[in-house]
MARRONU-469093 format. One record per residue (C-alpha): residue in one letter; residue number from 1; x, y, z. Coordinates in nm, 2 decimals, padded with zeros to 4 digits. Last residue first. Example, Ala and Ser with C-alpha at 12.3 -4.5 7.8 and 13.67 -1.06 7.14 Angstrom:
<recs>
REC   nunu   nuse        X        Y        Z
REC      S      2    01.37   -00.11    00.71
REC      A      1    01.23   -00.45    00.78
</recs>
This chain:
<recs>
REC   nunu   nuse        X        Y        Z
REC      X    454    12.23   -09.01    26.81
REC      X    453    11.95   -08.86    26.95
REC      X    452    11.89   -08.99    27.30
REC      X    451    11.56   -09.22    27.37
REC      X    450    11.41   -09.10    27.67
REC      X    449    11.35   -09.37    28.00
REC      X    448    11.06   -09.49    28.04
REC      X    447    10.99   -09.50    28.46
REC      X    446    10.74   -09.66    28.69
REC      X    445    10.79   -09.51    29.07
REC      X    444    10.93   -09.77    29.31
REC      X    443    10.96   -09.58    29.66
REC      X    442    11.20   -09.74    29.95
REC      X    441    11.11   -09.59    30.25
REC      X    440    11.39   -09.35    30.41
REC      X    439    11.66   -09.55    30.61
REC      X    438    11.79   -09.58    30.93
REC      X    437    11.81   -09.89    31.14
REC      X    436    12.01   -09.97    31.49
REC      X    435    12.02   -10.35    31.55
REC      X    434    12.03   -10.38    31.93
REC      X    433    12.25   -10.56    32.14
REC      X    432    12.37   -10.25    32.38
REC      X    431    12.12   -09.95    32.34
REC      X    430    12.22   -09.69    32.00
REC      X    429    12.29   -09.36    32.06
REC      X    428    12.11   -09.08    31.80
REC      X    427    12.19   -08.94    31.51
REC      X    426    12.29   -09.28    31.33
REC      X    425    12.23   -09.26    30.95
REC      X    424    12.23   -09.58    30.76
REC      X    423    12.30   -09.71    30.39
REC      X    422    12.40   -10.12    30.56
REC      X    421    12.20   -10.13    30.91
REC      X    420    12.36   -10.05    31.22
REC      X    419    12.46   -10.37    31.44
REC      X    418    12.50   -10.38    31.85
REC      X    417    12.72   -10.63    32.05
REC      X    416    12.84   -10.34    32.29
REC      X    415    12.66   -10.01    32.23
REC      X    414    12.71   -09.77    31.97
REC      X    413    12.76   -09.44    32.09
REC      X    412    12.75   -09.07    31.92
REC      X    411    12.86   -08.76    31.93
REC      X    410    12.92   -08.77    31.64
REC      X    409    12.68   -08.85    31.35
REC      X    408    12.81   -09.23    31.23
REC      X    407    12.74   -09.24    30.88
REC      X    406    12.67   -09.63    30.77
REC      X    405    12.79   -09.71    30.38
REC      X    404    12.84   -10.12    30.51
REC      X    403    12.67   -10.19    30.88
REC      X    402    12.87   -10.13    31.15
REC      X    401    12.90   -10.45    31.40
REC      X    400    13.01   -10.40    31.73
REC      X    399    13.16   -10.65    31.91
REC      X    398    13.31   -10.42    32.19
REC      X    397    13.17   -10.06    32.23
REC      X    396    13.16   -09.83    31.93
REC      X    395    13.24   -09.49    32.05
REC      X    394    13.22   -09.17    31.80
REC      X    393    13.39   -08.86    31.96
REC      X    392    13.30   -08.48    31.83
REC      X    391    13.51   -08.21    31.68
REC      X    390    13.40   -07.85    31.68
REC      X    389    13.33   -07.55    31.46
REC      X    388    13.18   -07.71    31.14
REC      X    387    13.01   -08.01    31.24
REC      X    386    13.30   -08.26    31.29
REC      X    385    13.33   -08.61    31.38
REC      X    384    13.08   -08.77    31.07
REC      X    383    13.24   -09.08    31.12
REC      X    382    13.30   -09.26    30.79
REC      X    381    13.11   -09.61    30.66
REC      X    380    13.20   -09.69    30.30
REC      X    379    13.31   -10.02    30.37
REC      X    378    13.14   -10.21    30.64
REC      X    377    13.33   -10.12    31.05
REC      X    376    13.34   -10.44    31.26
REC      X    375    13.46   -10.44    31.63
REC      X    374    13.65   -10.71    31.78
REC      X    373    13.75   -10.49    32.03
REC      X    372    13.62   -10.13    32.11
REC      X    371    13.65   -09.86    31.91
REC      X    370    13.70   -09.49    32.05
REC      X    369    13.67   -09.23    31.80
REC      X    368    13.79   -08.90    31.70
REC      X    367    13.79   -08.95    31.30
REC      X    366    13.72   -09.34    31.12
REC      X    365    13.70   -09.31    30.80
REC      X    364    13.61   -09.60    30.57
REC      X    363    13.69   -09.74    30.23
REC      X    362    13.81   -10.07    30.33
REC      X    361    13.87   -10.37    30.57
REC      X    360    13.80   -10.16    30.95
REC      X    359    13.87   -10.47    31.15
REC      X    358    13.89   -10.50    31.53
REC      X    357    14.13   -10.75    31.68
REC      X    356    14.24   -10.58    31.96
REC      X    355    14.07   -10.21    32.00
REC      X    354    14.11   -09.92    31.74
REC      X    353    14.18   -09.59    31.92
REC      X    352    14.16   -09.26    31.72
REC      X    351    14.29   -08.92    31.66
REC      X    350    14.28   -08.99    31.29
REC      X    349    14.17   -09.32    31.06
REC      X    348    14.18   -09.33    30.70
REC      X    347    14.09   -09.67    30.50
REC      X    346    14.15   -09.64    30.12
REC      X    345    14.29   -10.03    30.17
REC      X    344    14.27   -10.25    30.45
REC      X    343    14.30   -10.17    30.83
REC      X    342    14.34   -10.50    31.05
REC      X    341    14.38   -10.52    31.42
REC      X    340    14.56   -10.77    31.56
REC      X    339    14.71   -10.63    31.87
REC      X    338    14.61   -10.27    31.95
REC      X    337    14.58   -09.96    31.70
REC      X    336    14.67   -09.59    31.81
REC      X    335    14.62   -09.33    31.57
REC      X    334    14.70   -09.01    31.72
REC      X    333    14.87   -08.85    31.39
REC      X    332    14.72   -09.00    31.07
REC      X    331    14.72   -09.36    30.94
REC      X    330    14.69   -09.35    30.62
REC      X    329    14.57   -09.71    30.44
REC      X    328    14.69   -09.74    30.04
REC      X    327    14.74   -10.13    30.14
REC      X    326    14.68   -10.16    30.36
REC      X    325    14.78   -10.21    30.72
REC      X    324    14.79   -10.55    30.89
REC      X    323    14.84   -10.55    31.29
REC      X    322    15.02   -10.85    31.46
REC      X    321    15.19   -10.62    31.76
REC      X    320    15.08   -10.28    31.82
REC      X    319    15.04   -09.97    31.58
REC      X    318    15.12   -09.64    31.75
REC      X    317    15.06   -09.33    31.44
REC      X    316    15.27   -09.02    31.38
REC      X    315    15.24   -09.05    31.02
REC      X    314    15.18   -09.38    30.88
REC      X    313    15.11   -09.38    30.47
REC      X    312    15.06   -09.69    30.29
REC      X    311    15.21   -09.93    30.04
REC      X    310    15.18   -10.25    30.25
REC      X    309    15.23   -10.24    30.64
REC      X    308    15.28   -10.58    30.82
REC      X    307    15.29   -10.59    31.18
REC      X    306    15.53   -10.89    31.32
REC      X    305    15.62   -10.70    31.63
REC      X    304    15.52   -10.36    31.74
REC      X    303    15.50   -10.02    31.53
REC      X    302    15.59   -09.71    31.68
REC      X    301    15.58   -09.42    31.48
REC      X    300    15.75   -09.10    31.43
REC      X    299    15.75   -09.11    31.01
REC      X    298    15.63   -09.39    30.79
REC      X    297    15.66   -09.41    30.41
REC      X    296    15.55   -09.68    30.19
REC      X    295    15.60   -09.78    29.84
REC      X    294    15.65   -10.09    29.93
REC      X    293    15.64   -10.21    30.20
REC      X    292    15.73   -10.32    30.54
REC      X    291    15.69   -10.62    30.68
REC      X    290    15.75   -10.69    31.05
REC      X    289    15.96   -10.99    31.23
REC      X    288    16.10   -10.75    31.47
REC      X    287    15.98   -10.42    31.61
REC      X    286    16.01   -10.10    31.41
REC      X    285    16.08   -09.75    31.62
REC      X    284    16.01   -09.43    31.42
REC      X    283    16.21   -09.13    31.56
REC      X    282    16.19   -08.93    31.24
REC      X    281    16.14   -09.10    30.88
REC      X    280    16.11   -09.40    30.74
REC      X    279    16.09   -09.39    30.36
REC      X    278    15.98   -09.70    30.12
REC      X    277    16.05   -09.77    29.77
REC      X    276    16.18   -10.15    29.78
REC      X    275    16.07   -10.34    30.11
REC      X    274    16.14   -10.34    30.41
REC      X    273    16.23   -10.70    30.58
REC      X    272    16.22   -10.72    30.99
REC      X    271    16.41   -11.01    31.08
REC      X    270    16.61   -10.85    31.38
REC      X    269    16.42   -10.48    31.46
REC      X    268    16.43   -10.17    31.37
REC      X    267    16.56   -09.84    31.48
REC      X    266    16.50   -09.45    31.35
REC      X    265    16.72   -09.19    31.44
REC      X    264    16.96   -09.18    31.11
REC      X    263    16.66   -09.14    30.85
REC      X    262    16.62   -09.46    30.62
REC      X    261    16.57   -09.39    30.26
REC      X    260    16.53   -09.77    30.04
REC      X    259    16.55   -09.74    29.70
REC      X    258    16.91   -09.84    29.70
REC      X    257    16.88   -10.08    29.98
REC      X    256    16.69   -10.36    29.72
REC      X    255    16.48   -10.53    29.99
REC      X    254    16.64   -10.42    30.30
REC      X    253    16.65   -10.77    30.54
REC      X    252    16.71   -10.63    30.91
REC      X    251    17.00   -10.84    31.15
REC      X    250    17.24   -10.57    31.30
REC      X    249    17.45   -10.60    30.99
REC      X    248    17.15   -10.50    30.79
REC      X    247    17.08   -10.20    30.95
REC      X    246    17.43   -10.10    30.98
REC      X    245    17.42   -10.10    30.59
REC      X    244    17.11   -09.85    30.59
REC      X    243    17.25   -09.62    30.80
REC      X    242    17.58   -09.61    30.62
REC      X    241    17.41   -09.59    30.30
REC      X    240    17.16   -09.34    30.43
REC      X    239    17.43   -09.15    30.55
REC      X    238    17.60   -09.13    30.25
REC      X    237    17.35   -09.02    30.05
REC      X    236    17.25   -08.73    30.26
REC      X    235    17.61   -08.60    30.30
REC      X    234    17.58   -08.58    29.87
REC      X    233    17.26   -08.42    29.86
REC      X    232    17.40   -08.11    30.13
REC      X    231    17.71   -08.12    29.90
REC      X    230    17.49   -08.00    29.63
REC      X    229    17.28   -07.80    29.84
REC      X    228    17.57   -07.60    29.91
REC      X    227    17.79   -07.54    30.14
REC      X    226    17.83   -07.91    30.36
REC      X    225    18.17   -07.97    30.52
REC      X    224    18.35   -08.31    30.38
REC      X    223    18.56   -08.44    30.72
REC      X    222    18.45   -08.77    30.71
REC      X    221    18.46   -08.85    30.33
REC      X    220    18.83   -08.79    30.38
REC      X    219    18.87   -09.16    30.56
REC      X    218    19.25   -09.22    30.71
REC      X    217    19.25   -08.87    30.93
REC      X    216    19.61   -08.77    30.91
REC      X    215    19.71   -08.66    31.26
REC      X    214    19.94   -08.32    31.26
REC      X    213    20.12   -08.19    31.57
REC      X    212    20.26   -07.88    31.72
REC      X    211    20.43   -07.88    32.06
REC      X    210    20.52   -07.56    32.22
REC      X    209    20.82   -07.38    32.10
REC      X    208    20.69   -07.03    32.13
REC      X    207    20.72   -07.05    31.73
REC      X    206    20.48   -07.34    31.75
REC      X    205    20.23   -07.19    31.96
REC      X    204    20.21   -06.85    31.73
REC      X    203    20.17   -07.12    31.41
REC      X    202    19.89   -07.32    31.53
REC      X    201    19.68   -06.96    31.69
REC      X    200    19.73   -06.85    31.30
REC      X    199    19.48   -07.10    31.22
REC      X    198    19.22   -06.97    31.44
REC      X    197    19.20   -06.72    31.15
REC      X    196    19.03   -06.37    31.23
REC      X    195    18.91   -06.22    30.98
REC      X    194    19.01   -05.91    30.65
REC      X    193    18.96   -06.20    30.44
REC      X    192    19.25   -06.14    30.25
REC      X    191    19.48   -06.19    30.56
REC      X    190    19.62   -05.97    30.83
REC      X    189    19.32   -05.98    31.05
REC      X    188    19.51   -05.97    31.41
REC      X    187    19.58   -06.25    31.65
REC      X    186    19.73   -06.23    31.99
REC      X    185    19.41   -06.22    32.20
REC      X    184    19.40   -06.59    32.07
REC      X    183    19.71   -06.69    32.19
REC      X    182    19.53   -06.64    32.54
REC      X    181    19.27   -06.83    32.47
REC      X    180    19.44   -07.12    32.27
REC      X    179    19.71   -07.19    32.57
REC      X    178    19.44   -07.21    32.84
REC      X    177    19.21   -07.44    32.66
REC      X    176    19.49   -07.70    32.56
REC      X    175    19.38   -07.75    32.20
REC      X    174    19.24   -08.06    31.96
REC      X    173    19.17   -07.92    31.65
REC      X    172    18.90   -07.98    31.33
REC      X    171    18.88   -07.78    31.06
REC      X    170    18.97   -08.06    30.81
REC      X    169    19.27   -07.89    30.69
REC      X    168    19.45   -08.02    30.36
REC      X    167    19.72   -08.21    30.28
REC      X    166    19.69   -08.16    29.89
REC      X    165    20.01   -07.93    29.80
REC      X    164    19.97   -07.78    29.45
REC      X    163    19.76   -07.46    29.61
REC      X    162    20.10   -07.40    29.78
REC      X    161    20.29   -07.35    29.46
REC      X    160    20.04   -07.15    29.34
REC      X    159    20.07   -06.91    29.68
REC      X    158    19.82   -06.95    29.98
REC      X    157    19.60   -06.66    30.09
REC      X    156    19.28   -06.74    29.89
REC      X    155    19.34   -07.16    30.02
REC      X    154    19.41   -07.06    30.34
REC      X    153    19.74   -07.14    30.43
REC      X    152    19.82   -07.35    30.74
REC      X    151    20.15   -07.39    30.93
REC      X    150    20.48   -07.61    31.01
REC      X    149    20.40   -07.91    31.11
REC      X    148    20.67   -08.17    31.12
REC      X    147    20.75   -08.36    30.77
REC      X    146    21.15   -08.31    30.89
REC      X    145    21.16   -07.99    30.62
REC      X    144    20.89   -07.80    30.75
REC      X    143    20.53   -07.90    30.69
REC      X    142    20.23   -07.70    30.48
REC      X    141    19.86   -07.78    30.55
REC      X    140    19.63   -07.62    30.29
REC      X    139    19.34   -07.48    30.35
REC      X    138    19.03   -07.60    30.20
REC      X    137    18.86   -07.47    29.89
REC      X    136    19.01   -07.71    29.62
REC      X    135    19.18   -07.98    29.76
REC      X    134    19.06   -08.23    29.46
REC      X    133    19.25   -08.55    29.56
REC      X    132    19.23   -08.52    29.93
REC      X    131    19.47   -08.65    30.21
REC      X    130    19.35   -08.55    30.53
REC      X    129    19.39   -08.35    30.85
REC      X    128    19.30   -08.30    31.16
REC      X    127    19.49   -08.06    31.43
REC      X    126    19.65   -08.13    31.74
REC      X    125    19.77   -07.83    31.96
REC      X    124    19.96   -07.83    32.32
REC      X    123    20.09   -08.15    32.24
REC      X    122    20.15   -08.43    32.51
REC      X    121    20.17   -08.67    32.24
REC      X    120    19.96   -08.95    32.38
REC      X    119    19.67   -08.66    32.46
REC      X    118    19.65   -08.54    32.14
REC      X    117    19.65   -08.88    31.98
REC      X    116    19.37   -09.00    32.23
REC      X    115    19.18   -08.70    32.12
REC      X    114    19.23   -08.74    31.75
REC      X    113    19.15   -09.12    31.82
REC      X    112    18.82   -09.04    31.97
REC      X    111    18.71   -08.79    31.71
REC      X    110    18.74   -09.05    31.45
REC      X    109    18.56   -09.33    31.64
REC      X    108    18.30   -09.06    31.66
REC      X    107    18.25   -09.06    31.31
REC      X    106    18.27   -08.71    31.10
REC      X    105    17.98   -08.74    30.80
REC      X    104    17.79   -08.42    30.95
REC      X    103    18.04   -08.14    30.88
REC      X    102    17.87   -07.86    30.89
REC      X    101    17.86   -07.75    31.29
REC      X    100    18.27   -07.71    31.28
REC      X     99    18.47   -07.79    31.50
REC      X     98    18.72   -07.73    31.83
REC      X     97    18.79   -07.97    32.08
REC      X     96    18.85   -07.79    32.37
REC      X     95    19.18   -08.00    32.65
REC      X     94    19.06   -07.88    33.00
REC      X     93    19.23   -07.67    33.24
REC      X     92    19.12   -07.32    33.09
REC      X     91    18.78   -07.44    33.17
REC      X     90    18.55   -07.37    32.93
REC      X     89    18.21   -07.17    32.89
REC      X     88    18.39   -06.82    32.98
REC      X     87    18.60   -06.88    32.65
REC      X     86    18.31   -06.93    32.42
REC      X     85    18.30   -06.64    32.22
REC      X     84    18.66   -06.62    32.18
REC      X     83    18.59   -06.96    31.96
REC      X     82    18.40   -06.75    31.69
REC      X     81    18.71   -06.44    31.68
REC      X     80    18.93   -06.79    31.60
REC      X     79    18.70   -06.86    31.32
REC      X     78    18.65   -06.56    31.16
REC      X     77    18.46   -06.15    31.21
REC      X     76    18.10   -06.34    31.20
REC      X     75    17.93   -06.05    31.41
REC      X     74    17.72   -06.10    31.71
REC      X     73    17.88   -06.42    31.82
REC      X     72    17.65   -06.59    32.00
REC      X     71    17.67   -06.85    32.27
REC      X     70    17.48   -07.17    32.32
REC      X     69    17.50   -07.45    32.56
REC      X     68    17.41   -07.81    32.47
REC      X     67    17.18   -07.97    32.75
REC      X     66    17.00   -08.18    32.47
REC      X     65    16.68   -08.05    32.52
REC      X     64    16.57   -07.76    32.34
REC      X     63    16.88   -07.82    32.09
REC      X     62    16.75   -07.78    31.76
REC      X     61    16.49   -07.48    31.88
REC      X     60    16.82   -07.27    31.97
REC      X     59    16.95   -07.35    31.61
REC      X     58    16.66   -07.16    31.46
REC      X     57    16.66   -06.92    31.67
REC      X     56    17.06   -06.84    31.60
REC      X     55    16.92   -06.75    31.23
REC      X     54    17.30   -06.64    31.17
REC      X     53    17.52   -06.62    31.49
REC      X     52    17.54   -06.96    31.67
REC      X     51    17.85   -07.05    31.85
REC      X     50    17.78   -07.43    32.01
REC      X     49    17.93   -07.54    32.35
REC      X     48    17.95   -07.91    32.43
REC      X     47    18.05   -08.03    32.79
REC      X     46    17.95   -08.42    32.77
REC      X     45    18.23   -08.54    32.56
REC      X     44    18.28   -08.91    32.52
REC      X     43    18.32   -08.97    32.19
REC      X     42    17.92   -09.07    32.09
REC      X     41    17.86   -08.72    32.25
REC      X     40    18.11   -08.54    31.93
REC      X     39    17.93   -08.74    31.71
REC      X     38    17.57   -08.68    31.83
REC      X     37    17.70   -08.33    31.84
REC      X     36    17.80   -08.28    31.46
REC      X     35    17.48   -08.46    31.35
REC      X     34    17.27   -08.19    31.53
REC      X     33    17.45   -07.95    31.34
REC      X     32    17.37   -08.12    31.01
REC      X     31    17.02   -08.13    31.12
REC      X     30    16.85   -08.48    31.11
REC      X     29    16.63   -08.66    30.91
REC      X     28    16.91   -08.81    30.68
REC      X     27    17.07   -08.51    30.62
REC      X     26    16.84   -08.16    30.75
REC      X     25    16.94   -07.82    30.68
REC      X     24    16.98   -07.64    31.03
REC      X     23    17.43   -07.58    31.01
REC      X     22    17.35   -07.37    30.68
REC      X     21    17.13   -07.08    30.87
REC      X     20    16.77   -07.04    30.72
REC      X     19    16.64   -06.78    30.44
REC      X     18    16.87   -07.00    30.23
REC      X     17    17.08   -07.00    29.91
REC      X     16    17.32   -07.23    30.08
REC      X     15    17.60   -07.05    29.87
REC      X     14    17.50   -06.81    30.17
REC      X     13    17.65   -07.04    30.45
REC      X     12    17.43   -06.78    30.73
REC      X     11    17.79   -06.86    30.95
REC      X     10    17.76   -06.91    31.32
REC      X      9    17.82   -07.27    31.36
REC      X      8    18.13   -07.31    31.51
REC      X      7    18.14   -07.65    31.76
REC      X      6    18.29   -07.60    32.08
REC      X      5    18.36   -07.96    32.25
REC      X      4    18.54   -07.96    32.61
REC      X      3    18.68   -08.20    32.79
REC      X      2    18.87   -08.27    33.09
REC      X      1    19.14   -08.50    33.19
</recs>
């Protein structure tokens, strides 16, 4: 059997309050639409098909690579009008699985039973639901006498007596393809919303006798759609709990979890301990045996083994294994430290390699260079990389030693084994094993300083 995933994500959600489409705000690092097809790949679907409509740029530039098609529907005229949009993506053979793109706490374990369900009952429709104590804004899911599926009432079409009923409808269906496109050129906009309800498509099969069927997801939190950026904080806590709990099944010590954010994509390793306050972010990938924190907050890096990182700031670095950062270090996009380097505190470095066991201990920063290993850089030394319209490359050769307070002029080159005097100004490249000196003559004038009035 076949499958198909079409995930609805046209609608501008405007209790959103947004100059961007609902389905783009992030949880946990992530787009809530993106979170939606991890899920439904995680189940086994490979064909995925997502309606955009609203800020459909936006979406495109969420799925650049992930092989997901897109279609548009032009106007937002209801949820069954959205899956018409797709019919010339799937194959009327195939079982669609139909959902929305704002509902990013729906497991995959969850979409795999609904379409083992499906499939065990031989229906022709299957459709999600749960139990929820507060139904409000949901459609309610109404059953004939024998507890059998009967049909679905939005929540401004359905009665008072009907609003009492908390079954409600998660959204989410399984379908034969070929039975819900043709039912769907059934289906007129008799309803308050003036739309057209993929709803109805449940109760036309039914009274042509096909099979109808209900499964009762056991978790609600699952199928909670985002509106508003209340509900948008809500989804975010969650899956930074469940991140941050797999995390420690899998072997990581989270120092006070609470005050820990964690985004969905990133991985660390067995015996790594964070500590309290810090944020990873992006596709960061943690080795083992490292310490991080606190009050730190890394995004798309790699970091090796047993690196430790104390209160800093890591954006888009590579660290290798048995580095120390910080703390108060930032490490700024194209940083790239081999094994055993050391960066201590107010130390910047950008768009620069640090060789093995070089040390930059504090107040420095280090711009478009190449350091060698076991290089040396004195506090207060910076690289001078840019001169107003371009930037230049500093490279200090292996064993170098930079005296404290030096200004490296770029372009420039230190050669290996060579010192620069403490308070220096290299302009010019300095030989291999030489000591490199600039300084203006010390003058000693004699000096009474003024009494000040008091």
């Amino acid at each position: 059997m076949s499958y198909t995933a079409v995930i609805l994500a046209a609608g501008k959600g405007v209790r959103m309050k947004s100059n961007l489409p609902k389905v783009v705000h992030k949880a946990a690092g992530k787009p809530l639409v993106a979170h939606v097809v991890d899920a439904v790949q995680a189940a086994g679907i490979k064909d995925i098909v997502v309606v955009v409509g609203h800020g459909r740029e936006h979406v495109e530039k969420v799925f650049t690579d992930d092989g997901v098609q897109l279609v548009v529907q032009e106007e937002q005229l209801g949820t069954g009008h959205a899956l018409q949009q797709a019919q010339e993506q799937v194959d009327p053979a195939s079982t669609v699985l139909v959902l929305a793109g704002d509902i990013p706490l729906l497991r995959p374990s969850t979409l795999k039973a609904l379409l083992d369900y499906h499939q065990q009952g031989q229906a022709e429709a299957t459709v999600l639901t749960t139990h929820l104590e507060q139904p409000t804004g949901y459609g309610r899911v109404l059953r004939d006498e024998q507890g059998y599926f009967a049909r679905i009432v939005e929540e401004k079409d359905a009665s008072p007596e009907e609003k009492s009923i908390n079954e409600i409808n998660s959204g989410i269906y399984c379908f034969q393809a070929g039975s819900v496109f043709r039912v769907l050129q059934q289906l007129r906009p008799a309803n308050a919303q003036g739309e057209y309800y993929l709803t109805d498509v449940l109760e036309i099969l039914k009274s042509e006798g096909h099979r109808v069927q209900v499964m009762a997801a056991a978790d609600s939190e699952e199928i909670h759609g985002v509106n508003d950026r209340i509900q948008l904080a809500q989804a975010e806590k969650i899956l930074r709990r469940r991140k941050n709990d797999q995390l420690m099944r899998d072997g990581v010590t989270l120092v006070e979890p609470d005050s820990i954010m964690i985004d969905s994509q990133v991985t660390i390793g067995r015996d790594t301990v964070v500590m309290p306050f810090t944020l990873i972010q992006g596709k960061t990938i943690i080795g083992e045996g490292c310490e991080i924190g606190p009050w730190t907050n890394i995004n798309d890096s790699t970091i090796g083994d047993r690196v430790v990182i104390e209160s800093s700031r890591v954006k888009e670095a590579q660290i290798s294994d048995d580095c120390v950062i910080g703390p108060y270090a930032y490490l700024r996009p194209g940083a790239q430290l081999e094994t055993q380097v050391k960066v201590g505190d107010f130390v910047e470095i950008k768009q620069s390699t640090i060789g093995s066991g070089s040390k930059i201990p504090h107040l420095s920063y280090v711009g478009d260079a190449l350091v060698g290993r076991q290089v040396n850089i004195g506090a207060g030394t910076i690289t001078c990389n840019y001169d107003g319209q371009h930037k230049h490359q500093t490279i200090l050769e292996d064993h170098v030693f930079i005296g404290s307070n030096t200004n490296l002029v770029a372009p420039v080159r230190i050669g290996e084994s060579s010192v620069t005097g403490a308070g220096s100004t290299i302009t010019r490249d300095v030989p291999a094993q030489s000591l490199a000196v600039e300084r203006a003559d010390q003058r000693v004038v004699p000096w009474k300083k003024k009494k000040q009035d008091h």
